[in-house]
C-alpha positions as CSV (number, residue, x, y, z in Angstrom):
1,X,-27.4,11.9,-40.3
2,X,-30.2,12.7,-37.5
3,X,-29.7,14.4,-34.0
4,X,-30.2,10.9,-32.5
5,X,-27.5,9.2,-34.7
6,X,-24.9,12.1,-34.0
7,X,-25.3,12.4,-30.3
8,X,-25.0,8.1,-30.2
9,X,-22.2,8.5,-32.2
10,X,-20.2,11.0,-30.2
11,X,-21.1,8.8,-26.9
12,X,-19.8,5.7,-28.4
13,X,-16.5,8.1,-29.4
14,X,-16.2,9.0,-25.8
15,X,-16.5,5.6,-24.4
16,X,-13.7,4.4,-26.7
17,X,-11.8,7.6,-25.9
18,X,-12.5,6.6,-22.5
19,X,-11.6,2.9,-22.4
20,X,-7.8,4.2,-24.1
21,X,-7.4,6.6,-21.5
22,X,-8.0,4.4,-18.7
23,X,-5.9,1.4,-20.1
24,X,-3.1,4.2,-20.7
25,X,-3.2,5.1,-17.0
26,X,-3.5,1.5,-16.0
27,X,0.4,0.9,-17.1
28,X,1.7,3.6,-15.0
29,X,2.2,0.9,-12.3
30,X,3.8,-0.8,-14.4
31,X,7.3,1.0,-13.3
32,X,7.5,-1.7,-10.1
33,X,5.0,-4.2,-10.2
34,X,5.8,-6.3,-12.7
35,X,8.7,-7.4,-11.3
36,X,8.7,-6.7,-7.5
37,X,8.0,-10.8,-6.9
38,X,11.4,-11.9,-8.7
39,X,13.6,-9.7,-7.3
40,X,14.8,-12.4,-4.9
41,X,15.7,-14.7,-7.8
42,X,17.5,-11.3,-9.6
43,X,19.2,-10.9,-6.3
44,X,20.3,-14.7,-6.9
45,X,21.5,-14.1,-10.1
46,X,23.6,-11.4,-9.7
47,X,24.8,-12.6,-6.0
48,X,28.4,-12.1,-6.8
49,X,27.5,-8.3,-7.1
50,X,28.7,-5.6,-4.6
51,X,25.4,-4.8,-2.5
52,X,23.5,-6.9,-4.3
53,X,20.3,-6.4,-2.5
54,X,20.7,-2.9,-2.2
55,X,21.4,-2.7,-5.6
56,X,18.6,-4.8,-6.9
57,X,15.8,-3.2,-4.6
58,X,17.6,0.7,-7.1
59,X,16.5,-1.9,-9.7
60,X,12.6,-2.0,-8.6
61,X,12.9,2.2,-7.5
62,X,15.0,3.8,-10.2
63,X,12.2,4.3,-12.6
64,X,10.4,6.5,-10.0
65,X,13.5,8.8,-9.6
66,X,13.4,9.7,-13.6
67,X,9.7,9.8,-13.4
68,X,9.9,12.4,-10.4
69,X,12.7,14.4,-12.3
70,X,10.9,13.8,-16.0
71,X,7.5,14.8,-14.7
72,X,7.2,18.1,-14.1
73,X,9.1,18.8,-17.9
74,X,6.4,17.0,-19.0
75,X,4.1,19.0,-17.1
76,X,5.1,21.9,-18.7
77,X,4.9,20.6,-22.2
78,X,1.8,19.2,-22.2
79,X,0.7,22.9,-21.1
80,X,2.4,24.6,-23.9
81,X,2.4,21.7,-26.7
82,X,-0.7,19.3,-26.0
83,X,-1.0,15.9,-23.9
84,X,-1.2,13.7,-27.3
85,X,2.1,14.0,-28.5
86,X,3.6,13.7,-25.1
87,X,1.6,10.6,-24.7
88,X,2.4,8.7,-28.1
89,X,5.9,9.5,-27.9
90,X,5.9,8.4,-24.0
91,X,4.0,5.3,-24.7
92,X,6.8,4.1,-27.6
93,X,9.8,5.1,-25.6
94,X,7.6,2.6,-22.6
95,X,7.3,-0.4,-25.0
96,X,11.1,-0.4,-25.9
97,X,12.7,0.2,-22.3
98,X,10.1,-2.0,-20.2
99,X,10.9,-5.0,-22.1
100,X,14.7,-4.3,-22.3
101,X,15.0,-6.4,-19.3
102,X,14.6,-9.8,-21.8
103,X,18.2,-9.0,-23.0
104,X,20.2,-7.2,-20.7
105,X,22.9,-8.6,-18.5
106,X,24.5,-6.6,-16.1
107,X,22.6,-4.8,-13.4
108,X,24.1,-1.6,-15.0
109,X,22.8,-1.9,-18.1
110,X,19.3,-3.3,-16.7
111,X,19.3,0.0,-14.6
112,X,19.4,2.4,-17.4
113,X,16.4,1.0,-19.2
114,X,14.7,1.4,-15.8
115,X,15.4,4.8,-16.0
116,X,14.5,5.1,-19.7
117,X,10.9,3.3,-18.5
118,X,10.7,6.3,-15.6
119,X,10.9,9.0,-18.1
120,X,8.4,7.3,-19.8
121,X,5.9,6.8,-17.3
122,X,6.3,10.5,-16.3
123,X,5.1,11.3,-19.6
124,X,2.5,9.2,-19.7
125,X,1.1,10.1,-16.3
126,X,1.1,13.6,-16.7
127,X,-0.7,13.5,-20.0
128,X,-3.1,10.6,-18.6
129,X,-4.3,13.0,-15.2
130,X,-4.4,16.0,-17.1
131,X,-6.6,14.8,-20.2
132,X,-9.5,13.2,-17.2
133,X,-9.0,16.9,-15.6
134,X,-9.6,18.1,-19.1
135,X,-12.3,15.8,-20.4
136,X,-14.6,16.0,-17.2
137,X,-15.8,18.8,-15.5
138,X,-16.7,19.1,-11.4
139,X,-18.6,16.5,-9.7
140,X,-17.9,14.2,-12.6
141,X,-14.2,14.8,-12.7
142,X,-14.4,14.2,-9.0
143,X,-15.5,10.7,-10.1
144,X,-13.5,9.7,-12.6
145,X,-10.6,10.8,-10.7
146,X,-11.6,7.2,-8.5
147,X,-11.9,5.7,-11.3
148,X,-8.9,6.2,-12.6
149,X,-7.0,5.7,-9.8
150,X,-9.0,2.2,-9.7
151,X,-7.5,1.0,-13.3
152,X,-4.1,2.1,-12.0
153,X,-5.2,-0.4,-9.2
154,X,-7.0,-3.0,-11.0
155,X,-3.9,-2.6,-13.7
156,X,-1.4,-3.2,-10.3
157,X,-3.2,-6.3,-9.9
158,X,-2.6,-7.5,-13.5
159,X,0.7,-7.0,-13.5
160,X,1.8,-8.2,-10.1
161,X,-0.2,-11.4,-10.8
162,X,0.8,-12.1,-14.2
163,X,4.8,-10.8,-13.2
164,X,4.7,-13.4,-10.2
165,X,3.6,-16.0,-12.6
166,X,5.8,-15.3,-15.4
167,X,8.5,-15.2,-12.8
168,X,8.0,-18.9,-11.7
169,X,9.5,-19.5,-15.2
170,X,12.9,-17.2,-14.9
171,X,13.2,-13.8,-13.9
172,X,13.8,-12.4,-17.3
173,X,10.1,-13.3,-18.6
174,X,7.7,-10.6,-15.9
175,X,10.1,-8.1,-18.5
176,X,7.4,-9.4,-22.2
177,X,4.5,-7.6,-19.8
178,X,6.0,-4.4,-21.4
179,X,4.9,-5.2,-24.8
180,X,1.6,-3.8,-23.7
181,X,2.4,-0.8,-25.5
182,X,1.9,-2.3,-28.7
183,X,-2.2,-2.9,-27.9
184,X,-2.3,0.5,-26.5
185,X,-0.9,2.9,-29.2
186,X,-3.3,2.7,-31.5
187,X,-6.2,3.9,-29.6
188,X,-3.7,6.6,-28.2
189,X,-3.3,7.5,-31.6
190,X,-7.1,7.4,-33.0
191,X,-9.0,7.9,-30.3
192,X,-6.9,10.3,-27.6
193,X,-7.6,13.7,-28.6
194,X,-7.2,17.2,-27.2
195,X,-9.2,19.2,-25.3
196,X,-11.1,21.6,-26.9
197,X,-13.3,24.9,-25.1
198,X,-12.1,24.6,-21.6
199,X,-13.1,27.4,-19.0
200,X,-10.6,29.2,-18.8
201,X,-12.1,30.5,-15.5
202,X,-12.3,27.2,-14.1
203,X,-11.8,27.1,-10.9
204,X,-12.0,29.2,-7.8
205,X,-8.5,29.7,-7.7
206,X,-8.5,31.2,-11.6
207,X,-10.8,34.0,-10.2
208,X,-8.4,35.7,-7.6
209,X,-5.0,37.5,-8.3
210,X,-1.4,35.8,-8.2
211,X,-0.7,37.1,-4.8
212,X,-3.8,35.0,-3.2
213,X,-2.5,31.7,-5.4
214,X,-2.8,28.3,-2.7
215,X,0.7,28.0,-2.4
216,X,0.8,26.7,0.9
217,X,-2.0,24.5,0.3
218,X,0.3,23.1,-2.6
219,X,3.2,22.6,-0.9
220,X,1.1,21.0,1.9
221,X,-0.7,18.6,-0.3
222,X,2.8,17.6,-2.2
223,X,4.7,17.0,1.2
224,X,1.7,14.2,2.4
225,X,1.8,13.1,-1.0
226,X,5.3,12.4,-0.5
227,X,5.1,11.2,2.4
228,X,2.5,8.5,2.5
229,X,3.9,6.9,-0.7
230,X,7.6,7.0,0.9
231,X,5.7,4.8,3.7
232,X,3.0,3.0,1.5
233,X,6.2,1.6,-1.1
234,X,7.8,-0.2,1.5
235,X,5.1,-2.9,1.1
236,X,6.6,-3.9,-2.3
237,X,10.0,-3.2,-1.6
238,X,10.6,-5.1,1.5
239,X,7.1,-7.6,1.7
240,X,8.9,-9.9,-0.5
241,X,12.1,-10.2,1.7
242,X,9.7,-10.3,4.7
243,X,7.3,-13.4,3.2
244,X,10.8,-15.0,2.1
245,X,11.8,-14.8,5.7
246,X,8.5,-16.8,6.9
247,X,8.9,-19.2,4.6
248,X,6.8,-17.8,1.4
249,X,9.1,-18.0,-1.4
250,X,7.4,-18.8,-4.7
251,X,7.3,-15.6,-7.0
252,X,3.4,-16.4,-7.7
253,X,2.4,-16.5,-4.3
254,X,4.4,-13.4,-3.9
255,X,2.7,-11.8,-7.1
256,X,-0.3,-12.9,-5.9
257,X,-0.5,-11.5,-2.2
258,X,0.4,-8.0,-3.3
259,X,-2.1,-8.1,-6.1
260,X,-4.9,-9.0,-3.8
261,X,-4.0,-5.6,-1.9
262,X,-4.1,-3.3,-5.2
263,X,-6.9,-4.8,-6.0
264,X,-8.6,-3.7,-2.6
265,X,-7.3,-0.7,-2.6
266,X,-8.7,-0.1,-6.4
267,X,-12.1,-1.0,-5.3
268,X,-11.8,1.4,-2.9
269,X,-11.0,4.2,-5.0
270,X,-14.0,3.6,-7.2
271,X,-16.1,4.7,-4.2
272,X,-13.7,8.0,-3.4
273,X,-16.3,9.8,-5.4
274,X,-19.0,9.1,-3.0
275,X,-17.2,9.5,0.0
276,X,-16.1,13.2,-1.2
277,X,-19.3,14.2,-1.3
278,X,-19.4,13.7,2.3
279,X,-15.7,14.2,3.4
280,X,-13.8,16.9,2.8
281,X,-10.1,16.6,1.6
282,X,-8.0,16.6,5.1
283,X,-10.5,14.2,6.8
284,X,-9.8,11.7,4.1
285,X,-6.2,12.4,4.2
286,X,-5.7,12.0,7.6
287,X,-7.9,8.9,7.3
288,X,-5.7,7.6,4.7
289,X,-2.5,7.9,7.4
290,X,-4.3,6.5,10.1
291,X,-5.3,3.3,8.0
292,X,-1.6,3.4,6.9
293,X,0.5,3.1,10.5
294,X,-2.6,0.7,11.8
295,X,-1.5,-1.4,8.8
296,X,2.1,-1.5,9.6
297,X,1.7,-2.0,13.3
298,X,-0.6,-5.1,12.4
299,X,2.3,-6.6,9.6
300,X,5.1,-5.9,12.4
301,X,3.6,-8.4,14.6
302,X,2.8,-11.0,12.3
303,X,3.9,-14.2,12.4
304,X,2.0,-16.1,10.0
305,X,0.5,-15.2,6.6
306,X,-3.3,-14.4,7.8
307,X,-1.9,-11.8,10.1
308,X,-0.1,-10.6,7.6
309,X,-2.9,-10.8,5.2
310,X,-5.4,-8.8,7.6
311,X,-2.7,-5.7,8.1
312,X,-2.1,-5.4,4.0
313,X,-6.1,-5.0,4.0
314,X,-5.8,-2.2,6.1
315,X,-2.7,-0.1,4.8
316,X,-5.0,-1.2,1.4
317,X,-7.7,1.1,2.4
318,X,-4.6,4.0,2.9
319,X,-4.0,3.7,-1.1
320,X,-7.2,3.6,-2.1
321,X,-8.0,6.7,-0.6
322,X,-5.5,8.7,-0.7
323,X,-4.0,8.6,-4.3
324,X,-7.5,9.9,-5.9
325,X,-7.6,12.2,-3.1
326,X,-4.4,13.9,-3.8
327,X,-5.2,13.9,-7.6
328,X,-8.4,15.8,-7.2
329,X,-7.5,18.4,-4.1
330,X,-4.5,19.5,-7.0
331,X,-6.7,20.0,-9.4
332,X,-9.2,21.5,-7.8
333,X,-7.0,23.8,-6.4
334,X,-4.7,24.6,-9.0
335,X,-5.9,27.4,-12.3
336,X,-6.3,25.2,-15.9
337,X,-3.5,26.8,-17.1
338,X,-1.2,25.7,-14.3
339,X,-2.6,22.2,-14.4
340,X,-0.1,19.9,-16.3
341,X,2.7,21.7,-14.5
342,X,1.0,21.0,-11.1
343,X,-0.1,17.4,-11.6
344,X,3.9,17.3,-12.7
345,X,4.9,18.2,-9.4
346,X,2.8,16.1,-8.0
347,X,4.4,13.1,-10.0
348,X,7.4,14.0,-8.6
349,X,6.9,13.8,-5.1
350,X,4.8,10.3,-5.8
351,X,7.9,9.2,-7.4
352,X,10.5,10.4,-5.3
353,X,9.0,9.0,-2.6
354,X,9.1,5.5,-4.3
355,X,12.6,5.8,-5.1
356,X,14.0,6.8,-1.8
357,X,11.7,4.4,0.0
358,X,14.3,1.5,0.2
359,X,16.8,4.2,1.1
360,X,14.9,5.6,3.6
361,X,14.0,2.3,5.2
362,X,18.0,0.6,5.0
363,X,19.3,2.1,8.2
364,X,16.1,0.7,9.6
365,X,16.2,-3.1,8.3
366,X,20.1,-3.3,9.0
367,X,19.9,-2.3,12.9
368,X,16.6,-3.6,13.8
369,X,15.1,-6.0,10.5
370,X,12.1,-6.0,8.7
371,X,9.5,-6.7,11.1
372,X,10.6,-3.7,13.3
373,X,10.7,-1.1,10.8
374,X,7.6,-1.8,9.6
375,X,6.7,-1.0,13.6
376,X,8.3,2.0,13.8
377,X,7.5,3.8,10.6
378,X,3.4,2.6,11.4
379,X,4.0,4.3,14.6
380,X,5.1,7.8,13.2
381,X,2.5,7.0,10.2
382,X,-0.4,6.8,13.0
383,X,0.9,10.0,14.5
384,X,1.3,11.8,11.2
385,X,-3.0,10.7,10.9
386,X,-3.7,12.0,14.9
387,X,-1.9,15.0,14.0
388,X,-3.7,16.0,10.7
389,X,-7.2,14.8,12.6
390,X,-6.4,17.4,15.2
391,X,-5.7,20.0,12.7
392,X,-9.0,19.6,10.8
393,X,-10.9,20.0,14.0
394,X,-8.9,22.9,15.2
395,X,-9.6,24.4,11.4
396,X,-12.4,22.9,10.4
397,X,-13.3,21.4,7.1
398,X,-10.9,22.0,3.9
């Protein structure tokens, strides 16, 4: 075999390494998505249920609390075992708990296989970010970041759509989605493989003793993290209740609206690689906030659907930005050897947040509704984005 035929042979191995990877990552959203558009009918079907709503909206968030606590031991083994066997495993133990929902009948039961799918996604997530930190190196890596933040998106927008119109047929069905897992095994199996000849002095970060290690920008970039995805989640969690209160009650049109924002905010993503070469890190963070509480002011006052419409395009642009932004300032920041552990962490406080973002927001809705919460949080979200703008000129670019 010539050169030629080698060299087209390992691109054409890449590009099919590259397609599995992607689709992998793509089902990560899977945890609430697919059936945040018929939990109003769930909430129906179990009405005679104890705190029903409160207990169905645990329903949509509990896989993110057992991805937050599985992530960072998945983290850790990926660093000491290898991404691919945490990713095979994780993407079996996906396929069996995501479509446990067909079966199960008590909101009980239906909440431990959410929790087994959290685990799950923890896994796969890890694996999924660490293999693209692995695979691509610098201003490359800096791209694919977007773009993998953009199949998570554009994967969002699959499932929200097809789980809104799946729902229109009972509530049980947005649960078959899951058997995904089935298409993508096999090319986690034959095509997923593990890094080989990484730097070991990688990054700037590598090259400087323990005592100089960027704790505080860490723990600075998990708490925004945190933070803006606490906010950002209570789109899903409460849009539906809020649409269902204007009048908007079929799970498709549901599915559809909150797909049409993931898919904005994944087209966005696929241009964070461009913008960071003319941004730095805080600017587009504090960017991302300011985008965020503009967005919820806008929904707070709506009455109508293209009101409503025109302030999910905004907090749209938030996402978009922000969730490649974090991905990359971690692993920029952050040794090789440290990395699975880090991005781990940093699964955690994405997931948290999602799970204590009903939580969070109940005090709120009880007292003063939906409408009003989303004012008030936009409010502190806007002056979270004023704040961080005022640090970055005060320290300059980061």
């Amino acid at each position: 075999m010539s050169a030629t035929d080698l060299v087209t042979v390992k691109v054409k191995k890449d590009s099919i390494r590259l397609v599995a990877l992607l689709m992998t990552s793509s089902v990560t959203v899977m945890s609430g998505t697919t059936i945040v558009a018929v939990m109003p009918k769930i909430s129906v079907y179990f009405q005679d249920v104890p705190n029903t709503e409160l207990l169905v909206r645990l329903l949509l968030t509990t896989p993110f609390l057992f991805t937050a606590i599985t992530a960072p031991i998945a983290g850790y083994v990926v660093d000491r075992l290898g991404r691919k066997l945490i990713l095979i495993l994780s993407v079996i133990v996906f396929g069996i708990a995501g479509t446990s929902g067909l079966y199960l009948n008590s909101l009980f039961t239906l909440i431990i296989g959410r929790a087994l799918l959290g685990i799950s996604i923890g896994g796969i997530l890890t694996a999924c970010i660490a293999l693209t930190a692995d695979y691509y190196k610098r201003d490359e890596r800096q791209r694919m970041m977007g773009v993998q933040v953009a199949f998570m998106g554009f994967g969002a927008v699959v499932f929200l759509s097809l789980g809104g119109a799946l729902g229109d047929i009972h509530w049980r069905a947005p649960f078959l989605s899951y058997a995904i897992a089935a298409i993508i095994l096999p090319g986690c199996i034959f095509y997923i493989n593990e890094p080989e000849n990484i730097e070991k002095q990688e990054t700037h970060i590598s090259k400087v003793g323990k005592d100089k290690f960027p704790y505080l920008i860490i723990i600075s970039i998990y708490s925004l993290n945190f933070i803006h995805i606490s906010v950002f989640y209570l789109i899903p969690v409460l849009m539906p209740f809020f649409l269902q209160d204007l009048s908007y009650t079929r799970s498709f049109h549901i599915g559809l609206i909150l797909a049409g924002m993931n898919l904005l905010s994944a087209l966005i993503s696929l241009t964070y690689g461009k913008l960071k070469l003319h941004f730095s890190f805080l600017e587009i963070a504090f960017s991302a906030f300011l985008f965020l509480g503009i967005g919820f002011i806008i929904i707070s006052f709506s009455t109508g659907l293209k009101m409503i419409l025109f302030g999910l395009i905004i907090t749209s642009l938030s996402l978009g930005l922000f969730w490649p932004n974090a991905n990359l300032w971690v692993n920029t920041v952050i040794p090789f050897q440290f990395r699975g552990r880090a991005i781990g962490m940093l699964a955690t406080c994405t997931y948290l947040g999602m799970f204590l973002s009903p939580i969070i927001a109940q005090p709120f809705t009880t007292y003063y509704g939906i409408a009003t919460t989303f004012g008030i949080i936009g409010t502190v979200s806007t002056g979270l984005g004023i704040i961080l703008f005022l640090f970055s000129l005060k320290n300059g670019q980061c």
